[in-house]
PyMOL commands that place a pseudoatom at each C-alpha (Angstrom):
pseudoatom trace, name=CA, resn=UNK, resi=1, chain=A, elem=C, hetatm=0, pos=[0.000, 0.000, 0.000]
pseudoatom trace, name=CA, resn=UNK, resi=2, chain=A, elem=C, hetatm=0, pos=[1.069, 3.238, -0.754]
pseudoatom trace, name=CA, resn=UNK, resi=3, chain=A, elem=C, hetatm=0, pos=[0.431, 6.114, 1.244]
pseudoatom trace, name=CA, resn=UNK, resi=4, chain=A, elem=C, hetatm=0, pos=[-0.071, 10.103, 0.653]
pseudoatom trace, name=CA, resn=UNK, resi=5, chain=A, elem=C, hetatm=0, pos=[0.375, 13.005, 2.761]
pseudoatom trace, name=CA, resn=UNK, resi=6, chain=A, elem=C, hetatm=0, pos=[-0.414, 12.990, 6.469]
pseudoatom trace, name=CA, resn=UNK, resi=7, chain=A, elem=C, hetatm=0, pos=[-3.507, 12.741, 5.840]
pseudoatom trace, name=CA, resn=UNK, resi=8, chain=A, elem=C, hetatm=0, pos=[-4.077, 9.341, 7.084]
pseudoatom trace, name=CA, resn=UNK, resi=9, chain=A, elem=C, hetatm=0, pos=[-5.705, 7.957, 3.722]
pseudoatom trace, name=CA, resn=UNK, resi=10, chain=A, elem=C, hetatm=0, pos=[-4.264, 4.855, 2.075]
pseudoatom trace, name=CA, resn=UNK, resi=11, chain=A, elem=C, hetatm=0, pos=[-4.506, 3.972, -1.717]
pseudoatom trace, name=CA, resn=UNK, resi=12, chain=A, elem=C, hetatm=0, pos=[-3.423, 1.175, -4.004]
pseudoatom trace, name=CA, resn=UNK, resi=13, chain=A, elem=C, hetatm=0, pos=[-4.360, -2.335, -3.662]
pseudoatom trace, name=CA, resn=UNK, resi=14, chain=A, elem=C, hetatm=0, pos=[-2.341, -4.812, -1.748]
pseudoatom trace, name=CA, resn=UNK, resi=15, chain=A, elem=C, hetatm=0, pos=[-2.290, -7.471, -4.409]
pseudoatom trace, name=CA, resn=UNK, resi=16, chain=A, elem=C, hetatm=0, pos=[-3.371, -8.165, -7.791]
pseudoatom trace, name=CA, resn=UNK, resi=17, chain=A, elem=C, hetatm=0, pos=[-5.330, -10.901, -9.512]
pseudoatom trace, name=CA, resn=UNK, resi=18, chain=A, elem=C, hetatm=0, pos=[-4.523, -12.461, -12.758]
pseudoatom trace, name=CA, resn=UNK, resi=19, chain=A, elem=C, hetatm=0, pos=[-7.809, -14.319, -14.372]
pseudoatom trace, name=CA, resn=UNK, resi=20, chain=A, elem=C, hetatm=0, pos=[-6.172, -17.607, -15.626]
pseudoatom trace, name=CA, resn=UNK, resi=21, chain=A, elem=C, hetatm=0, pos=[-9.693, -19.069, -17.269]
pseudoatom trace, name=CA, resn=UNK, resi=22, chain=A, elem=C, hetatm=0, pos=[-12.175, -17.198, -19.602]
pseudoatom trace, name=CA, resn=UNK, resi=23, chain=A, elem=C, hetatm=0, pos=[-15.979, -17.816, -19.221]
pseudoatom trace, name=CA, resn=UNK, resi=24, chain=A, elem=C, hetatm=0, pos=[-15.841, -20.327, -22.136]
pseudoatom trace, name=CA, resn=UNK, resi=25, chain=A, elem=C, hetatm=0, pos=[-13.466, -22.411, -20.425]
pseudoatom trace, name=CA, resn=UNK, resi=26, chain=A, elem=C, hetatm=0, pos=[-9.789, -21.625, -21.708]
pseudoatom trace, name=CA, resn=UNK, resi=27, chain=A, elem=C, hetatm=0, pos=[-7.245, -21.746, -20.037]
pseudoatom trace, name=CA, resn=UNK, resi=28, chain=A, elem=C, hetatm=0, pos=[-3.848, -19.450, -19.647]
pseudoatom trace, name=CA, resn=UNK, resi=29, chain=A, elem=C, hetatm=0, pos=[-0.513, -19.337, -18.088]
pseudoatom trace, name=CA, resn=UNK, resi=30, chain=A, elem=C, hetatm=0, pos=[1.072, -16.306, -17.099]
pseudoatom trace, name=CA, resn=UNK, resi=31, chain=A, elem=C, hetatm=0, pos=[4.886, -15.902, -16.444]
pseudoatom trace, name=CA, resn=UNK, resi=32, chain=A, elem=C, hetatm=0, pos=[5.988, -13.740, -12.690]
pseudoatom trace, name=CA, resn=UNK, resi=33, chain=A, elem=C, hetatm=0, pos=[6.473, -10.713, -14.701]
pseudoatom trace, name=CA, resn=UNK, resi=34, chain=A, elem=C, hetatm=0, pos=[2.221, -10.841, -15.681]
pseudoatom trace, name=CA, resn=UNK, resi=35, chain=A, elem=C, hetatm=0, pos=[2.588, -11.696, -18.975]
pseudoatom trace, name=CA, resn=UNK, resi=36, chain=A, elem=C, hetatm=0, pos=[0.293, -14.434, -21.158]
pseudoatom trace, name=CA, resn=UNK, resi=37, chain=A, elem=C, hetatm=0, pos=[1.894, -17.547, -22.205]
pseudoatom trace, name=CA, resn=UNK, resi=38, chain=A, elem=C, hetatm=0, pos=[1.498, -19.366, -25.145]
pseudoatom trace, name=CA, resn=UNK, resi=39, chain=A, elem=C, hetatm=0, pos=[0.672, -22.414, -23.084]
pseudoatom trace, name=CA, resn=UNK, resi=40, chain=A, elem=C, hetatm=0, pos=[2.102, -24.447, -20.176]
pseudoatom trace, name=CA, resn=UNK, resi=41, chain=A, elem=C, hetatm=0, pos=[5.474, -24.288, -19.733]
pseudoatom trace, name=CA, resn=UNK, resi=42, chain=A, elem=C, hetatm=0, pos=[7.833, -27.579, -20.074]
pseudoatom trace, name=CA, resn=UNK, resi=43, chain=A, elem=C, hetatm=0, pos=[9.590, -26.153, -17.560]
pseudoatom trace, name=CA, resn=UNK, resi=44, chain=A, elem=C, hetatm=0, pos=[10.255, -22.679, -15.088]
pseudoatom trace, name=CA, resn=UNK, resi=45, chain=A, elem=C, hetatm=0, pos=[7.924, -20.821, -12.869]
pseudoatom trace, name=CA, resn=UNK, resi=46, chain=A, elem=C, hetatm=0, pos=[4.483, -19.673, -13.768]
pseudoatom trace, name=CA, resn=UNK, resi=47, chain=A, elem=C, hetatm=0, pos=[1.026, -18.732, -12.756]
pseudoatom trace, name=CA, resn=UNK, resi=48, chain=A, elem=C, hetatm=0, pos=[-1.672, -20.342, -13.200]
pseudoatom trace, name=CA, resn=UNK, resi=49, chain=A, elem=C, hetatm=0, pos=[-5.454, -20.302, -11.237]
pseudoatom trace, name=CA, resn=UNK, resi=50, chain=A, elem=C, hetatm=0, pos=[-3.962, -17.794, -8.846]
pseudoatom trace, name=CA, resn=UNK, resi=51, chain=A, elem=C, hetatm=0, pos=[-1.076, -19.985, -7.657]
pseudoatom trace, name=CA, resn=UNK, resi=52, chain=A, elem=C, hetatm=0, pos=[3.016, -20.011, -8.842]
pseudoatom trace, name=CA, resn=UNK, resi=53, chain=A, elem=C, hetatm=0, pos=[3.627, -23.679, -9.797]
pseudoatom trace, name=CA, resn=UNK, resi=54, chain=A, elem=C, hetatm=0, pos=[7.624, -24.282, -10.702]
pseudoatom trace, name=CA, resn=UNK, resi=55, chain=A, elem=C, hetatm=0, pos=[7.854, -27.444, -13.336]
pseudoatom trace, name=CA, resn=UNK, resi=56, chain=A, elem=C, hetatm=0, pos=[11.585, -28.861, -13.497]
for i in range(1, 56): cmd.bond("trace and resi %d" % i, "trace and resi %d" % (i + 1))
show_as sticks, trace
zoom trace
């Protein structure tokens, strides 16, 4: 959080949430950095469903 003045009000958000799975159904992988993958990684760190996973 972030905060301004001395006037005792706080902005920004704590966290952020990455949508990993459209309406229809599909599915995507995102990399730490918040960018969309072109599909699961063989292997390294990603997001997916909210969670890091690390595939060796």
């Amino acid at each position: 959080m972030t905060r301004f003045g001395g006037d005792d009000q706080t902005t920004g958000t704590s966290h952020t949430v990455i949508q990993t799975i459209d309406r229809d159904g599909t599915q995507y992988y995102y990399d730490l950095n918040g960018r969309r993958l072109n599909g699961k990684p063989k292997s390294g760190i990603y997001i997916f469903n909210g969670k890091k996973y690390i595939n060796k």
